[in-house]
DRENSENU-836577 format. One record per residue (C-alpha): residue in one letter; chain; x negated, y, z. Coordinates in nm, 4 decimals, always signed. Layout:
// residues N
rec r:A; c:A; xx:X; yy:Y; zz:Z
...
END
This chain:
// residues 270
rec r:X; c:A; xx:-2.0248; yy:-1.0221; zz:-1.4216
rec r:X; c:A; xx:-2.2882; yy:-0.7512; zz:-1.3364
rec r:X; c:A; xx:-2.3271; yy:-0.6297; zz:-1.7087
rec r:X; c:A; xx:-1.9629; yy:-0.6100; zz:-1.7360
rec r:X; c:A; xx:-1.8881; yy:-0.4509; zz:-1.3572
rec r:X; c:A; xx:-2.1545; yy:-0.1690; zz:-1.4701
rec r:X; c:A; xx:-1.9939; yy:-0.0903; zz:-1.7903
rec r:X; c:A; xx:-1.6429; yy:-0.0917; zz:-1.7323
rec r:X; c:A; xx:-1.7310; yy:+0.0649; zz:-1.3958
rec r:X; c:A; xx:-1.9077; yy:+0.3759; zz:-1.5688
rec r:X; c:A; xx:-1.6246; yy:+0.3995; zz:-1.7955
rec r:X; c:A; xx:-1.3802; yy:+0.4596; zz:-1.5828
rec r:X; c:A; xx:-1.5833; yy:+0.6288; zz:-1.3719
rec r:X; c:A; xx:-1.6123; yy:+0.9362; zz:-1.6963
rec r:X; c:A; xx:-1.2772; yy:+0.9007; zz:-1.7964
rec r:X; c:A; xx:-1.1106; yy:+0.9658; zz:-1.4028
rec r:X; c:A; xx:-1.3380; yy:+1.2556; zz:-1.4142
rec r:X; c:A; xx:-1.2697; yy:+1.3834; zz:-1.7460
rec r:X; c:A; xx:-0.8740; yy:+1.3450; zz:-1.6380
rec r:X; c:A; xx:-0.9329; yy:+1.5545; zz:-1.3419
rec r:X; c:A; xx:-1.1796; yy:+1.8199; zz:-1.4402
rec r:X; c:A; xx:-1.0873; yy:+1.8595; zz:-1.8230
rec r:X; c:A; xx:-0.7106; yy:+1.7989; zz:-1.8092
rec r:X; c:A; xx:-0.5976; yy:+2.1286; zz:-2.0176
rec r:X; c:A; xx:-0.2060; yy:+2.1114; zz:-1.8288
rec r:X; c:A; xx:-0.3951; yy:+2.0559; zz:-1.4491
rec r:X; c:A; xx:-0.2777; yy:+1.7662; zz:-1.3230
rec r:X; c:A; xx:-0.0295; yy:+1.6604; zz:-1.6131
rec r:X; c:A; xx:-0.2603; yy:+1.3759; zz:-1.7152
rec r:X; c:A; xx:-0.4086; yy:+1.2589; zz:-1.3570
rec r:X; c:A; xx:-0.0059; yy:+1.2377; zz:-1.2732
rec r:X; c:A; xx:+0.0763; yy:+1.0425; zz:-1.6340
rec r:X; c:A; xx:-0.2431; yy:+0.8004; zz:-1.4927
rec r:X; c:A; xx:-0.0509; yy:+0.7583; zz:-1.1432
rec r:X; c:A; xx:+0.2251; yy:+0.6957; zz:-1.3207
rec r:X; c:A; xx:+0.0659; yy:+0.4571; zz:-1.5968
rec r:X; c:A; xx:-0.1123; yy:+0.2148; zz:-1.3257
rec r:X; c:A; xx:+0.2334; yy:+0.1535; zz:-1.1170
rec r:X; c:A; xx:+0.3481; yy:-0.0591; zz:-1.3352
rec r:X; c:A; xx:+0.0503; yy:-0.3350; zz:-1.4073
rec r:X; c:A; xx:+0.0151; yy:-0.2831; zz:-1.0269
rec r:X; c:A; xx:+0.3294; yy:-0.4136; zz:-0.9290
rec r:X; c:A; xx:+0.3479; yy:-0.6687; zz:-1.2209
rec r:X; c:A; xx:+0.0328; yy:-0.8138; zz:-1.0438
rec r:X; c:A; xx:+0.1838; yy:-0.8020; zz:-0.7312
rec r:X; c:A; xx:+0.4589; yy:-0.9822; zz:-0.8154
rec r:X; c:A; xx:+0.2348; yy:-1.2561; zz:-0.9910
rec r:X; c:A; xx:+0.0838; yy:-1.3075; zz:-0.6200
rec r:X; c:A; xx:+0.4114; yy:-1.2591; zz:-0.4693
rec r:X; c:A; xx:+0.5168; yy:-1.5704; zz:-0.7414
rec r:X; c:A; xx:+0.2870; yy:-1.8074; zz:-0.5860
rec r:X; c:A; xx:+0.4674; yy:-1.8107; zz:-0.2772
rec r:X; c:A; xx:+0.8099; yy:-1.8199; zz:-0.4381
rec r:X; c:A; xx:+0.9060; yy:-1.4238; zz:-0.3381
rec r:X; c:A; xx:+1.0487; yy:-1.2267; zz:-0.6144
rec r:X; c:A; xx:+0.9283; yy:-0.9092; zz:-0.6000
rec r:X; c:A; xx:+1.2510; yy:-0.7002; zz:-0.7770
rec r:X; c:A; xx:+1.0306; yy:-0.5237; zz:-1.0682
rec r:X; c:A; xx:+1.3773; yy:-0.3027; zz:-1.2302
rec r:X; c:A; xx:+1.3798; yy:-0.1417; zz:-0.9182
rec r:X; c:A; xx:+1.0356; yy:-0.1526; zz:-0.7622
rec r:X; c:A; xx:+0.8710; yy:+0.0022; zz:-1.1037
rec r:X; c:A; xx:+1.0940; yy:+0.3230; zz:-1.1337
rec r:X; c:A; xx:+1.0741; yy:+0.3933; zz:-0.7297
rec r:X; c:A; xx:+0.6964; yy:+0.3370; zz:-0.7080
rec r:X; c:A; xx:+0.7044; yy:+0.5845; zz:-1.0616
rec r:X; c:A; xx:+0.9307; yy:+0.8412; zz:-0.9065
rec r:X; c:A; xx:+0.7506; yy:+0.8553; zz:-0.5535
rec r:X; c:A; xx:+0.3854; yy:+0.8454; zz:-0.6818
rec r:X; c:A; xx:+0.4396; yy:+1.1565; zz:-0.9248
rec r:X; c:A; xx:+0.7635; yy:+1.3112; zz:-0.6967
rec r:X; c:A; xx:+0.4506; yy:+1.5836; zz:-0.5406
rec r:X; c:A; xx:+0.4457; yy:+1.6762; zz:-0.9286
rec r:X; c:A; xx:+0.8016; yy:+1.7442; zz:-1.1022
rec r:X; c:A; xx:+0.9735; yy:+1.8198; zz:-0.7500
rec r:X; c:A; xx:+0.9404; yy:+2.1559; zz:-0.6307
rec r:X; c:A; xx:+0.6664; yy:+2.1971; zz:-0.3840
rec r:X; c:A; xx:+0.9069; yy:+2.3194; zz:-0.0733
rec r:X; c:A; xx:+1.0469; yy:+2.1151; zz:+0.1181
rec r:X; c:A; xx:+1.2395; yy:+1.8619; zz:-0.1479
rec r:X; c:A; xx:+0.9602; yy:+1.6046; zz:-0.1866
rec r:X; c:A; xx:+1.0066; yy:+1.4682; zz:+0.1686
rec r:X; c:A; xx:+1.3785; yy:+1.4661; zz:+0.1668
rec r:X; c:A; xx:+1.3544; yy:+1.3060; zz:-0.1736
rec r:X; c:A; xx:+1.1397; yy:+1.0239; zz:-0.0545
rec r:X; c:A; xx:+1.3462; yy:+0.9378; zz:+0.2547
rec r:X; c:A; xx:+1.6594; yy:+0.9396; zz:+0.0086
rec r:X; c:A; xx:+1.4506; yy:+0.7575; zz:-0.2382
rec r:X; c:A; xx:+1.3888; yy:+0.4871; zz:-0.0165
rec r:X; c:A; xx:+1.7192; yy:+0.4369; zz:+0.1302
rec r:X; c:A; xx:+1.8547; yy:+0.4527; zz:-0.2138
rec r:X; c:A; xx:+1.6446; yy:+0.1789; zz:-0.3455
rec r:X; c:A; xx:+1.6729; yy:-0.0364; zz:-0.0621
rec r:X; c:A; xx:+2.0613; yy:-0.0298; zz:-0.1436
rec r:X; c:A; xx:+2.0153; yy:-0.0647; zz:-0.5096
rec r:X; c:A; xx:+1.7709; yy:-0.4121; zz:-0.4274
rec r:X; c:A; xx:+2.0260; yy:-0.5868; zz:-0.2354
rec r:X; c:A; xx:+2.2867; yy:-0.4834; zz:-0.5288
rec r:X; c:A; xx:+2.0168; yy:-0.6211; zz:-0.7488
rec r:X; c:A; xx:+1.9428; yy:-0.9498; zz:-0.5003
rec r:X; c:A; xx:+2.3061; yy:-1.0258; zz:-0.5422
rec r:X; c:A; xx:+2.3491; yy:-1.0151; zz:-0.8828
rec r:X; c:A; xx:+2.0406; yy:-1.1586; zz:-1.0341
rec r:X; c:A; xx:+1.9517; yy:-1.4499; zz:-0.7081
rec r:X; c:A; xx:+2.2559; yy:-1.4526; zz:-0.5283
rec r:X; c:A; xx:+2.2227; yy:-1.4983; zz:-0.1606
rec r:X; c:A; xx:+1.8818; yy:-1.6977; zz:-0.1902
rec r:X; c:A; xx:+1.5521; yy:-1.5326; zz:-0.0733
rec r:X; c:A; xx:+1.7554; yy:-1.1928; zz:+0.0508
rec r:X; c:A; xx:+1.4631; yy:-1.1274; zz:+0.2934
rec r:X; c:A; xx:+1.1769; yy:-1.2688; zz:+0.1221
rec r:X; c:A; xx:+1.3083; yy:-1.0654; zz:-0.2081
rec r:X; c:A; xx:+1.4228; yy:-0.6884; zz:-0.0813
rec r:X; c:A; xx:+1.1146; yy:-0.7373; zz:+0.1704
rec r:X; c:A; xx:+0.8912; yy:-0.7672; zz:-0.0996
rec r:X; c:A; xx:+1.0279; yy:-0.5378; zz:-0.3379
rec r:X; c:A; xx:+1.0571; yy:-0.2509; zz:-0.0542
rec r:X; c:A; xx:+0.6838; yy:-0.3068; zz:+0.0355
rec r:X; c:A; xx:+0.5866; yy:-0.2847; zz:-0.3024
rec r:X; c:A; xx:+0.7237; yy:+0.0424; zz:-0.3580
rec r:X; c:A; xx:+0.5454; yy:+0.1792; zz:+0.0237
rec r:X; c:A; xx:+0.1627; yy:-0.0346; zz:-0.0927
rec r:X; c:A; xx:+0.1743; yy:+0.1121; zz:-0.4062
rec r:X; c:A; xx:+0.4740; yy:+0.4240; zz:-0.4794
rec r:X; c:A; xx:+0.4058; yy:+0.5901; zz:-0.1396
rec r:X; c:A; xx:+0.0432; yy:+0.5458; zz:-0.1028
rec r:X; c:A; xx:-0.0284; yy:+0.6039; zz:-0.4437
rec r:X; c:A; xx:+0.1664; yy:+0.9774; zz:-0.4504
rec r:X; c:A; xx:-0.0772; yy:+1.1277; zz:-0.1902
rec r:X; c:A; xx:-0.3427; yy:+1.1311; zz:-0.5194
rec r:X; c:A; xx:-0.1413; yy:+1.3943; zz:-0.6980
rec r:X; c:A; xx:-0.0555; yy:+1.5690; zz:-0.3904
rec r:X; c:A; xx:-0.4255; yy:+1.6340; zz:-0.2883
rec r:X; c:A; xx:-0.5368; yy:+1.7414; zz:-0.6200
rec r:X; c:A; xx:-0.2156; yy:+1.9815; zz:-0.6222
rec r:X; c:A; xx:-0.2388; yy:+2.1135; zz:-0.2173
rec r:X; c:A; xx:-0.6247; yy:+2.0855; zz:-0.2406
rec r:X; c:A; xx:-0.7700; yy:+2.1421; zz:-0.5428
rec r:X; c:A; xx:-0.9496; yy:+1.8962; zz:-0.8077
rec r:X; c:A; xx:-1.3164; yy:+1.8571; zz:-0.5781
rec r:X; c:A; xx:-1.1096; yy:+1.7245; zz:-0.2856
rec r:X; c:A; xx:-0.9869; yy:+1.4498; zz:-0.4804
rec r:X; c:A; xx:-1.2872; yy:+1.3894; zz:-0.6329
rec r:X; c:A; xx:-1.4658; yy:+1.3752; zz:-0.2920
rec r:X; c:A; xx:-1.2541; yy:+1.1404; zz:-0.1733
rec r:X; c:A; xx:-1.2773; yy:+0.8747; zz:-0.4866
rec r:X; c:A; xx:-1.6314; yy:+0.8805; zz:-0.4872
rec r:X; c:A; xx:-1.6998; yy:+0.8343; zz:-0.1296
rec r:X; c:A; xx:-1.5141; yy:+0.5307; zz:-0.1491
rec r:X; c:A; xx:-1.6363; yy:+0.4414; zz:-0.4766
rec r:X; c:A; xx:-1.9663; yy:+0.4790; zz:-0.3482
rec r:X; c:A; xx:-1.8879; yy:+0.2459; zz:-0.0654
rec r:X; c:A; xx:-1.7608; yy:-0.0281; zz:-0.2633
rec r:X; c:A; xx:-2.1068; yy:+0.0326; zz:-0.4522
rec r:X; c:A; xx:-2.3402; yy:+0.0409; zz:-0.1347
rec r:X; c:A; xx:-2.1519; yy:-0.2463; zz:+0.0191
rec r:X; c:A; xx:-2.1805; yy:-0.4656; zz:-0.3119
rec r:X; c:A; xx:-2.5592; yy:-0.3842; zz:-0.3594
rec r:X; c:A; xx:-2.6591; yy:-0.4470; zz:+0.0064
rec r:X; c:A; xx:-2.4252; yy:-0.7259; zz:+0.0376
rec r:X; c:A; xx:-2.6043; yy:-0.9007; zz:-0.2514
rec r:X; c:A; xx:-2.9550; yy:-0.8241; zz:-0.1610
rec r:X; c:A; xx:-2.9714; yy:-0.8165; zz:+0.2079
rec r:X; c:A; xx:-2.6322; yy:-0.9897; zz:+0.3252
rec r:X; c:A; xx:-2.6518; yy:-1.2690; zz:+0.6128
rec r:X; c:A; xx:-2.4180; yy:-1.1980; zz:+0.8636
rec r:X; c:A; xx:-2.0523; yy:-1.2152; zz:+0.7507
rec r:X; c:A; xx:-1.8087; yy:-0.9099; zz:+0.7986
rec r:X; c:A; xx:-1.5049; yy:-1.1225; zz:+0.7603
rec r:X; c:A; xx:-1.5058; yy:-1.4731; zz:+0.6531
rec r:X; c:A; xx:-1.1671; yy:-1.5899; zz:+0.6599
rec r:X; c:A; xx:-1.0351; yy:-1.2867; zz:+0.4193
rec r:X; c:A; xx:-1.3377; yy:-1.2181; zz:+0.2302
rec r:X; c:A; xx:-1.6019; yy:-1.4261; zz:+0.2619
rec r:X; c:A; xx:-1.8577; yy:-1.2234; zz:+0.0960
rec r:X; c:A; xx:-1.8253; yy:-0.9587; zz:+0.2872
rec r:X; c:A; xx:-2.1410; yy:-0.8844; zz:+0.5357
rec r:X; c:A; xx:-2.2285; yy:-0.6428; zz:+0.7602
rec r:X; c:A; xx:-2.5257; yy:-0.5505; zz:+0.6410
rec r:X; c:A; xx:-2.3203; yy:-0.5084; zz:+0.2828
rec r:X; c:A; xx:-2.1201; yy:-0.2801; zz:+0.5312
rec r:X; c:A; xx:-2.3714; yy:-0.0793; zz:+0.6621
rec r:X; c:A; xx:-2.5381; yy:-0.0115; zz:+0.3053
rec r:X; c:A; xx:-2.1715; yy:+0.1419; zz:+0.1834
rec r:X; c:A; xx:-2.1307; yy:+0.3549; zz:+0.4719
rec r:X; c:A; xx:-2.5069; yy:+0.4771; zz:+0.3746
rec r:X; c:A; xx:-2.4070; yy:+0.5680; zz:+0.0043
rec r:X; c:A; xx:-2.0512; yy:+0.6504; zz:+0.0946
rec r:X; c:A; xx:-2.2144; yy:+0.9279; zz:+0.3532
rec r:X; c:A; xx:-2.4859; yy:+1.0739; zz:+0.1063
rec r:X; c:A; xx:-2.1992; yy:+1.1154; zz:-0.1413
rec r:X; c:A; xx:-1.9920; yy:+1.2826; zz:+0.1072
rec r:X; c:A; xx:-2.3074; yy:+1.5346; zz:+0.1653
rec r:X; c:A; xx:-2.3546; yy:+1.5466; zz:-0.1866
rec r:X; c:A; xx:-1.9950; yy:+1.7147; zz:-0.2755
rec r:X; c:A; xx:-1.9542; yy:+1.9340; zz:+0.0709
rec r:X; c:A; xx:-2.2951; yy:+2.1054; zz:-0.0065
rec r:X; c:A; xx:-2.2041; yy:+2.1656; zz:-0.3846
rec r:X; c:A; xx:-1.8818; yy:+2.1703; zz:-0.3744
rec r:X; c:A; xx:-1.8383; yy:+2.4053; zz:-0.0388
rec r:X; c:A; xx:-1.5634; yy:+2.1815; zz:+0.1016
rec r:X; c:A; xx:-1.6855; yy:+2.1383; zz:+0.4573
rec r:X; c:A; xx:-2.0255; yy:+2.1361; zz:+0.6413
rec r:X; c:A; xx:-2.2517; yy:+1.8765; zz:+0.5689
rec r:X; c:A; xx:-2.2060; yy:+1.7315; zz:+0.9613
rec r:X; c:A; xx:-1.8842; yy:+1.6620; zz:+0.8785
rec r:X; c:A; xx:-1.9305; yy:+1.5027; zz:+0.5810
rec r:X; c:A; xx:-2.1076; yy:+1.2108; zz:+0.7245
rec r:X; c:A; xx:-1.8439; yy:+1.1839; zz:+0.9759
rec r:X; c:A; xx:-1.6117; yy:+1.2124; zz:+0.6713
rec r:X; c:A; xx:-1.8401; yy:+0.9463; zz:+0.4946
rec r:X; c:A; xx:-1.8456; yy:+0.6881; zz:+0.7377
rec r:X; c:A; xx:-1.4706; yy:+0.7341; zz:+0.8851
rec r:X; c:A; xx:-1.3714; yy:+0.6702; zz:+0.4680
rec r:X; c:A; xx:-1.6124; yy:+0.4016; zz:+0.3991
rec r:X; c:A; xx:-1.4644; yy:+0.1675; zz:+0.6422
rec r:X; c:A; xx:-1.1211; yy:+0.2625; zz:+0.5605
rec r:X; c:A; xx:-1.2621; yy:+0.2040; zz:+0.2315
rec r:X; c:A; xx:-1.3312; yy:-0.1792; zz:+0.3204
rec r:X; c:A; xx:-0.9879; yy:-0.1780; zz:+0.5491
rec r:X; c:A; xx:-0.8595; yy:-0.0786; zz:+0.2124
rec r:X; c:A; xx:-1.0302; yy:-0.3815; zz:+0.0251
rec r:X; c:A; xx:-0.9557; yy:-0.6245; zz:+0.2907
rec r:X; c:A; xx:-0.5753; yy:-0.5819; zz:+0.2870
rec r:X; c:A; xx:-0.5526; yy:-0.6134; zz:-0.0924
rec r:X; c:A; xx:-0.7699; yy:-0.9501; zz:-0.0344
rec r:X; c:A; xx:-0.5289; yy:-1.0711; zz:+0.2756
rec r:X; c:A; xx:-0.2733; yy:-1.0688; zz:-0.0216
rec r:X; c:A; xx:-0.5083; yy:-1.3081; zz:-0.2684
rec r:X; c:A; xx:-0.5625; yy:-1.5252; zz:-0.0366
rec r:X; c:A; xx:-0.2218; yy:-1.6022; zz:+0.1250
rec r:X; c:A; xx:-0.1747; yy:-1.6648; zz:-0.3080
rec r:X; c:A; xx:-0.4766; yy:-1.8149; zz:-0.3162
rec r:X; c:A; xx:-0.6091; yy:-1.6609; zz:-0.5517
rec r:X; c:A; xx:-0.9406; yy:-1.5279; zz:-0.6624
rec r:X; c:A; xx:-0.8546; yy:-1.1501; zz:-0.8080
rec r:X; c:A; xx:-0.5175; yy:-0.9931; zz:-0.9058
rec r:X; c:A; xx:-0.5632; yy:-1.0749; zz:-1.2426
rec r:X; c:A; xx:-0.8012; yy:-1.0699; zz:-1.5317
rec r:X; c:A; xx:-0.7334; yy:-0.7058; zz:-1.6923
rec r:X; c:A; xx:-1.0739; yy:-0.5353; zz:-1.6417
rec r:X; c:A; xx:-1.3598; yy:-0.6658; zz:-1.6784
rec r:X; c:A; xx:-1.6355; yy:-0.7608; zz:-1.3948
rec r:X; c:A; xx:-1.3524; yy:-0.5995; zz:-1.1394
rec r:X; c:A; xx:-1.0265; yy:-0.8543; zz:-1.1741
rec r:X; c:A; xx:-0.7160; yy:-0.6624; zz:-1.2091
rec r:X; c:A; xx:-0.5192; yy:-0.3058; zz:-1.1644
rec r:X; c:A; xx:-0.5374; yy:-0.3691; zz:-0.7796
rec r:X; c:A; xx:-0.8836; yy:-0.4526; zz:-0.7160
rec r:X; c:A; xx:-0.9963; yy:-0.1309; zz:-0.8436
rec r:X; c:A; xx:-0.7603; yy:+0.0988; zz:-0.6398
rec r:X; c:A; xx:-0.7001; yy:-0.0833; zz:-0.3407
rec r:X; c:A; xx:-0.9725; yy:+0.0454; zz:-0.1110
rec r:X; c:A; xx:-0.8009; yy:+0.3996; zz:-0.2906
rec r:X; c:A; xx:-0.4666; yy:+0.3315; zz:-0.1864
rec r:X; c:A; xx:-0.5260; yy:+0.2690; zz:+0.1800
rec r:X; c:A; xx:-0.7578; yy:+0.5899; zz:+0.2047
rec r:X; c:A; xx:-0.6177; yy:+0.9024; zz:+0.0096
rec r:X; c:A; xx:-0.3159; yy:+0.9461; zz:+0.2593
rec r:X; c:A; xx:-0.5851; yy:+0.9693; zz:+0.5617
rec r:X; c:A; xx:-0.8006; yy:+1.2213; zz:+0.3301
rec r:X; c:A; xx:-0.4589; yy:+1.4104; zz:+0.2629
rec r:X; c:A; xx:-0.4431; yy:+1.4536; zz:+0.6083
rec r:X; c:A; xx:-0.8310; yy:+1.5598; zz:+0.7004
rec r:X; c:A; xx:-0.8090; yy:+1.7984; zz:+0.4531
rec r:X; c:A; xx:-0.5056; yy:+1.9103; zz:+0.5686
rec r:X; c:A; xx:-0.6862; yy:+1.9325; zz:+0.9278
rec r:X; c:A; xx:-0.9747; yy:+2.1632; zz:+0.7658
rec r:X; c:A; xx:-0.6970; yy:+2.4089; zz:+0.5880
rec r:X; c:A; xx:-0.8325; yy:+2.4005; zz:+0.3120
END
């Protein structure tokens, strides 16, 4: 488990920064990733969603979550992309009862365009504020914000496994301590230093605000994705990378943070 969470976990680690720094059509191929992880995302979401008998409605869900997630891309950056995501919601909330009706029929209406609707917010709308800070912010930003959280999941793991006694939340995630807690806010902070000092995007006091504020989202993050698991009791979202589970165990402490680092950077004016 360790051998293979260090491995896999460096790998990706080079490759998301060889698609940000290196990409020769900036941010073609971080955008193509956005795009690439929507759809094992919501194919294990609707596994979990499965175990409780909700259909999550994938021909509609996948092409929304695509179109929002890269929409900060291929739309014109004025103000189209947040007209476009208002109509793109209301549009595919039309299209999934269309889609309820003629595939299920009147069964699971709520259950089903509930699901399929949140599916495209937890993954399409959170997911699009990755592009957009690379493109309104520049590639550091998003970098920043990765690793502090990263480095959170990190520090929280190590400390959790060495030192942990007193449990940060038992019912979702029993593993979870707070002295696991305390060591990712640690790590999650020095990174945070780390990249405003080299990087020049803020002073280093408010980096360790900006480290600690992200690595609990971080955790917040990590603890919704787990809520999910265990109301499908279920350990991880699936079995597609190595020593981590699945799609969604890797990006969900991601997902619940880069819209609240959109906006601090946004507060800096950057």
């Amino acid at each position: 488990m360790l051998k293979y969470r260090f491995i896999f976990g460096t790998l990706m680690t080079i490759a998301f920064v060889a698609i940000v720094l290196l990409d020769p059509w900036k941010p073609l191929l971080l955008v193509v990733l956005v795009a690439a992880l929507m759809i094992p995302g919501l194919l294990e979401l609707s596994k979990l969603a499965a175990t409780k008998s909700v259909k999550i409605l994938l021909p509609v869900s996948i092409p929304a979550s695509v179109l929002m997630a890269t929409s900060s891309y291929w739309l014109p950056r004025l103000t189209l992309t947040e007209e476009f995501i208002f109509f793109l919601l209301s549009f595919a909330l039309m299209v999934c009862f269309l889609y309820q009706r003629i595939r299920y029929g009147l069964s699971g209406v709520f259950a089903n365009c509930g699901a399929a609707c949140f599916s495209i917010l937890y993954l399409g709308l959170l997911g699009a504020f990755a592009p957009a800070t690379y493109i309104d912010f520049g590639p550091w930003h998003l970098l920043m914000l990765v690793f502090v959280v990263k480095c959170s999941d990190i520090g929280a793991y190590t400390a959790g496994r060495l030192f942990g006694k007193h449990k940060f939340s038992p019912i979702i995630s029993p593993k979870k301590t707070w002295e696991g807690m305390a060591g990712g806010v640690v790590l999650a902070a020095l990174a945070a230093v780390a990249f405003a000092v080299f990087c020049d995007i803020m002073s280093w006091q408010l980096a360790i605000v900006f480290g600690v504020v992200f690595a609990f989202l971080g955790q917040l993050g990590d603890l919704a994705e787990s809520m999910l698991k265990r109301d499908a009791e279920t350990k991880d979202s699936s079995n597609s990378v190595p020593g981590f589970g699945g799609i969604l165990d890797v990006v969900d402490s991601i997902l619940i943070t880069v819209p609240f680092g959109y906006l601090f950077f946004s507060f800096l004016g950057h």
